[in-house]
C-alpha positions in Angstrom: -114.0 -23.2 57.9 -116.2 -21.1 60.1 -119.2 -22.3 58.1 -118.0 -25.7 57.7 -118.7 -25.9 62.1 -122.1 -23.7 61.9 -123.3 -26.3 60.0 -121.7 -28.7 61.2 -125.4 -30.7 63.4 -127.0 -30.6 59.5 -124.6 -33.7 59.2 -127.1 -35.4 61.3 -129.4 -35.2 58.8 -127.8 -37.0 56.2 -129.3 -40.8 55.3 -126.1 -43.0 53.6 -127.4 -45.1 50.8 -125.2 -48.0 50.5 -124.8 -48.8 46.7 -124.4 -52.6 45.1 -125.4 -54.0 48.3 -124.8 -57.2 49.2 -127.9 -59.7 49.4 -128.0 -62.5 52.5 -124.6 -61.7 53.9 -122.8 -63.4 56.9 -123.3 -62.0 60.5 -120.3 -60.1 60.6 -118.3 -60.6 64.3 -115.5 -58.4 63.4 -115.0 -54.6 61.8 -112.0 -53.1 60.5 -111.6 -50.0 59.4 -109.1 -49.4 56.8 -108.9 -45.5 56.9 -106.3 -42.8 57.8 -106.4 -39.0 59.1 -109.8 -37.8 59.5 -110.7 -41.0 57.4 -110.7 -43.0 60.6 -112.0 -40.2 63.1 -115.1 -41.4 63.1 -114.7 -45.3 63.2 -112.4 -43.9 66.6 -115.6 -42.2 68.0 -117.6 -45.5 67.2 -115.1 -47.4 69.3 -116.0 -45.1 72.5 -119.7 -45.0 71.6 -120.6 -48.3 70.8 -117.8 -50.7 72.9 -119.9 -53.8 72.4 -118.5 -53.7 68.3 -115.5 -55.6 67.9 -114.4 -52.5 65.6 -110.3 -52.4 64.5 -108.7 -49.6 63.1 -106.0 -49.9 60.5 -103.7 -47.0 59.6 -101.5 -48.2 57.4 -100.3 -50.4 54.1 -101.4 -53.8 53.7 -103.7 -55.6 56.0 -102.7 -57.4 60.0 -101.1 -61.1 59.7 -103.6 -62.2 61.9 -106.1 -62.5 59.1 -107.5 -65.6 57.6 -108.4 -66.1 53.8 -111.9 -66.7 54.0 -112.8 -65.2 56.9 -116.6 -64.9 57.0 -117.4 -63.3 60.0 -114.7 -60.3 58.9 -116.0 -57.1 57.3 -113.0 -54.8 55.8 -114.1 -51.0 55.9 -112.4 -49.1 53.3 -112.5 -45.4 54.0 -111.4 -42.9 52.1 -112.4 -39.4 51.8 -111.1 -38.1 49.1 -111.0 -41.6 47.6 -107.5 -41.4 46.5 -105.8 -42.6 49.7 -102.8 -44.9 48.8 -102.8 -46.8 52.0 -106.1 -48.0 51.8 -106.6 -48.8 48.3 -103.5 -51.0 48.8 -104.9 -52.6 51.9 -108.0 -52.9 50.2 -106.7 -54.9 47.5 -104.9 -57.4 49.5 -108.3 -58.1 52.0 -109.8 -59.1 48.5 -107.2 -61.4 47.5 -107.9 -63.0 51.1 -111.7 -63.5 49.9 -112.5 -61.3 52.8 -115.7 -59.1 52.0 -115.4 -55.7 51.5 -117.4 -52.3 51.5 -116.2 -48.8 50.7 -116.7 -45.6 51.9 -115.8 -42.2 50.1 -117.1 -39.0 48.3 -115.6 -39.7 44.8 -112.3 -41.1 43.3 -110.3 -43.9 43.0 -112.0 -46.2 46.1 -115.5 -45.5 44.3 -114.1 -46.7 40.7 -112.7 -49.3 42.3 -115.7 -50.5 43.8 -118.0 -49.9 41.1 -115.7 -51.9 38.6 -115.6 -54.9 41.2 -118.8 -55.0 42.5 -118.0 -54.0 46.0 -121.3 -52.6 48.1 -119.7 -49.0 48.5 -121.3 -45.1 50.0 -120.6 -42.1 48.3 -121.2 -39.6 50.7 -121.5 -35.5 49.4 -119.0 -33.9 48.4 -119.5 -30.9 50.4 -115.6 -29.9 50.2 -114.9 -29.7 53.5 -112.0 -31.4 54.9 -111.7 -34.8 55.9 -111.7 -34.1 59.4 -114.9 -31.6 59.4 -117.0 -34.1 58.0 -117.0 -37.0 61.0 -120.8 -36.6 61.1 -121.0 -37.9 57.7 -118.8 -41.1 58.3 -120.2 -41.6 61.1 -123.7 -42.1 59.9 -121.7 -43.9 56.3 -120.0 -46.5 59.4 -123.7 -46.5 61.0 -125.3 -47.9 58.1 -122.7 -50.6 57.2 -122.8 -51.7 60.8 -126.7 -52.0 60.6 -126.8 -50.1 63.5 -130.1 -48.8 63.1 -130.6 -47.3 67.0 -127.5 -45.5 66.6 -128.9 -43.9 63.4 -131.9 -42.9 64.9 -129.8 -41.3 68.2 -127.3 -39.9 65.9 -130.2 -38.0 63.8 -131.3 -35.9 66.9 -127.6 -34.3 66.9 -128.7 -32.2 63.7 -131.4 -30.3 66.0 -130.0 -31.0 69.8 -126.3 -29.7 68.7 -126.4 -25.8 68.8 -122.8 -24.7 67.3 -122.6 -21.0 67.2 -123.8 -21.5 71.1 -120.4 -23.1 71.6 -117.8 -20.3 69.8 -117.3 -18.3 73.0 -116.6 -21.1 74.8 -113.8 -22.1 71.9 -112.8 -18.3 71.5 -112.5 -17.7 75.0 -110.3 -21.0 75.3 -108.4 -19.9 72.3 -107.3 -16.5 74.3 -105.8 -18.8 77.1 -103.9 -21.0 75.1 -102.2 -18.3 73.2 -98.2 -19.1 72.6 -98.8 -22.4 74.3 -98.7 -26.0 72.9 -101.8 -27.9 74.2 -101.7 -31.5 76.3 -104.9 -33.0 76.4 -105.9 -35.5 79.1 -108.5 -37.7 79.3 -109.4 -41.1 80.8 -108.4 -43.8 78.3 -112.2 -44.5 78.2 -112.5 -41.0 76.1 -108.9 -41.0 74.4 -110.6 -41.0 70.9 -112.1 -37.5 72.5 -108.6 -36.4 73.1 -107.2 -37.6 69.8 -109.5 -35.4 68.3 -108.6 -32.5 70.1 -105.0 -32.9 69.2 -105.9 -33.6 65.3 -107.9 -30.1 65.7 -105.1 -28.3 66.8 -102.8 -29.7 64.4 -104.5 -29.2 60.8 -106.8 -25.8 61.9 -104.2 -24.1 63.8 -100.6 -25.8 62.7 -99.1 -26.0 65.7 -97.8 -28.5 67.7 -100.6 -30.4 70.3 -100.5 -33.7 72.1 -102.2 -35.7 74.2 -102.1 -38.8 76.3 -104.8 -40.7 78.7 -105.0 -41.6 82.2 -103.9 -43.9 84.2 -101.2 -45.0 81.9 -99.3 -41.2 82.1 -99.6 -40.8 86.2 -97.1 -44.2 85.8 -94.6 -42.0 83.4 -95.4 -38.8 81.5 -96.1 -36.3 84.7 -92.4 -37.8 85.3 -91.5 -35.6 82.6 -93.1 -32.2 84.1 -91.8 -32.5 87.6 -90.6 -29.4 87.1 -86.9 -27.9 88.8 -85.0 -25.1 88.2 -82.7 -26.9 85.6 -85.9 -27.5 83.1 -88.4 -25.4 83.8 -87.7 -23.3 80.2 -89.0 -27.4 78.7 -92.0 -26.8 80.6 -93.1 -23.5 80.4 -94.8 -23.4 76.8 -97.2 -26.2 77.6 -100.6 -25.9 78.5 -102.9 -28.7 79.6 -106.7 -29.6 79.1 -108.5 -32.1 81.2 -111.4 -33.5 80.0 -113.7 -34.3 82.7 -116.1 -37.4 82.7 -118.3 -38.2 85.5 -118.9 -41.6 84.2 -115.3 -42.1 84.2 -114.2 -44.8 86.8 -114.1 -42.7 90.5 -110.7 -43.7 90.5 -109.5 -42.1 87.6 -111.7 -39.2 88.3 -109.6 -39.3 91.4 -106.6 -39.6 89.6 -107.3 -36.2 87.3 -108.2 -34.0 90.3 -104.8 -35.3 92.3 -102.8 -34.5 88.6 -104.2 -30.6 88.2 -103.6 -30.4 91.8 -99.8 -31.3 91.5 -99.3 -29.4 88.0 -100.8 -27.1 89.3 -97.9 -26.8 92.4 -95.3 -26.7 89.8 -97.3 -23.7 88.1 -98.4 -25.5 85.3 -101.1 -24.0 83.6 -104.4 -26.5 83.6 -107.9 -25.7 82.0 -110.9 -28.3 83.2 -113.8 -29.3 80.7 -116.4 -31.2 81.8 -117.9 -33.7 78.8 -121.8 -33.5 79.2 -124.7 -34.4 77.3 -128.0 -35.7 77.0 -126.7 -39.1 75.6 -123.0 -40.2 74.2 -123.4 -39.0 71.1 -124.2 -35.3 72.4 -121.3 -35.7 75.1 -119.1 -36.7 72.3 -119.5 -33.8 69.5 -120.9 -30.9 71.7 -117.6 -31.5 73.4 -115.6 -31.8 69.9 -117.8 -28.0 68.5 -115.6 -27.0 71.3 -112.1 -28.4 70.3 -113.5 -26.9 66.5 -114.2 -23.2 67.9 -111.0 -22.9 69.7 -108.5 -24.3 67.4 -110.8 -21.9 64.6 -110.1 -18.9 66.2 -106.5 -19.9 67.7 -105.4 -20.3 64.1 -107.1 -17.1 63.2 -104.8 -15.1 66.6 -102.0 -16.4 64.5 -102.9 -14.8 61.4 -103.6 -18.6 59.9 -105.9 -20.0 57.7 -107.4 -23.2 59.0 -109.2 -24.4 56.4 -105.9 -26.0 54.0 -103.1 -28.6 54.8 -100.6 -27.4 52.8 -98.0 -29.3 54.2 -99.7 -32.7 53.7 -100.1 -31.2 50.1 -96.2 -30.6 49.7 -95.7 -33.9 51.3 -98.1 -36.0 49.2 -96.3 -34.7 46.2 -93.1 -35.7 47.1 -93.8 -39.3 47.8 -95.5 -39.5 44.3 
């Protein structure tokens, strides 16, 4: 996994091709994303980049009720990885049967067949081998293309020479000594709560242990309920530890809102970390922030004497459900 985030920026570089395209389509209004785990990462990151899309994500079987046959101004995303995902090849069937158009994105597998047997405009991206979630930079610029989103192609490029990732490990590692024997809480406004998603996903499949997060203001009007701590609870509390991620173009009064939280946390000895999300432009605010969350679930996994790189437990599970 270690080289999979050093090389992370050369993502940048890659230019999808987008295979039996289709000629004089519609103006597409609507986007949704048919993807799940680090299938949909990247449409998630779109969302927060790009607000102006009208960009849907669905992470599940089948396809919403609110859909029309025929719906012309309706793109379906199909995204797949691996290719193999049973959720979306099943939602992607059903959007077809509503006439709705379709494109595909994967690096091989079933979705790819599919689309090539049925004449669906599809990209196969490399097949690098990494895992799903290490390759957002890919899907990203896979979702870019489909979009026609030609600025945020040209933006997203710069990341593969503006992103420096081994400059980022000792911040991770450093982080990763602090949150040893703790489960992480990430914070965030809900502006950035794809930001914080991400975190938590990290922390999950590198480092297998449990990690949450939640978004401001919706938890100041219940989850900081849960960690006023007393006597009687305090051995609930004590394993968490929680990382604010700090936006000055959040709304003052959610910026407001953080500062007031760590203070009180902080009171009830609650251990709190601040990061600050910077960059030149979203995009570099968005993954020099996420090299972070990379390096620090890396080399927590690596305190616990645990290999990042596999899932083995969504291995065991897939193979029960066959």
């Amino acid at each position: 996994m270690k080289s999979s985030i050093l090389n992370f920026p050369k993502q940048f570089e890659y230019e999808p091709k987008i295979e039996n395209p289709k000629k004089n389509h519609p103006k597409y209004e609507h986007f949704i994303v048919s993807g799940m785990g680090g299938s949909h990462l990247a449409a998630d990151l779109l969302s927060l980049a790009k607000p102006e899309y009208k960009l849907t994500i669905h992470s599940d079987y089948g396809i919403p009720e609110w859909i029309q046959k025929s719906d012309k101004s309706l793109l379906w995303i199909a995204s797949s990885y691996s290719g193999n995902t049973e959720e979306v090849l099943d939602s992607l069937s059903l959007a077809r049967a509503k006439n709705i158009d379709c494109v595909a994105i994967a690096v091989a597998g079933q979705l790819i067949e599919y689309a090539k047997q049925n004449g669906i405009p599809y990209i196969q991206m490399p097949n690098t081998g990494i895992q799903p979630r290490s390759a957002i930079g890919y899907s990203l610029r896979s979702l870019l293309r489909l979009l026609e989103e030609e600025k945020g192609l040209s933006e997203s490029a710069l990341l593969s020479s503006s992103l420096k990732s081994e400059s980022l490990e000792s911040s991770g590692e450093n982080l990763a000594g602090i949150l040893a024997n703790k489960i992480p809480v990430i914070y965030s406004s809900n502006n950035n709560r794809a930001i914080a998603y991400n975190w938590k996903i990290k922390f999950n499949e590198n480092t297998k242990i449990p990690a949450f997060y939640n978004v401001l203001p919706e938890l100041n009007h219940n989850e900081m309920n849960g960690f006023d701590v007393v006597n009687a609870t305090k051995i609930l509390s004590d394993k968490f530890h929680f990382i604010f991620l700090e936006d000055s173009s959040d709304h003052p009064q959610n910026q407001k809102r953080m500062r007031v939280l760590k203070d009180l946390y902080a009171k009830r000895n609650l251990p709190v970390t601040s990061i600050a999300l910077s960059g030149k432009n979203i995009w570099e605010k968005i993954f020099a922030n996420l090299l972070v969350a990379d390096w620090t679930s890396y080399h927590l996994a690596l305190s616990y004497g645990i290999e990042p790189e596999p899932v083995p437990m969504v291995e065991e599970f897939k193979e029960l459900i066959k």
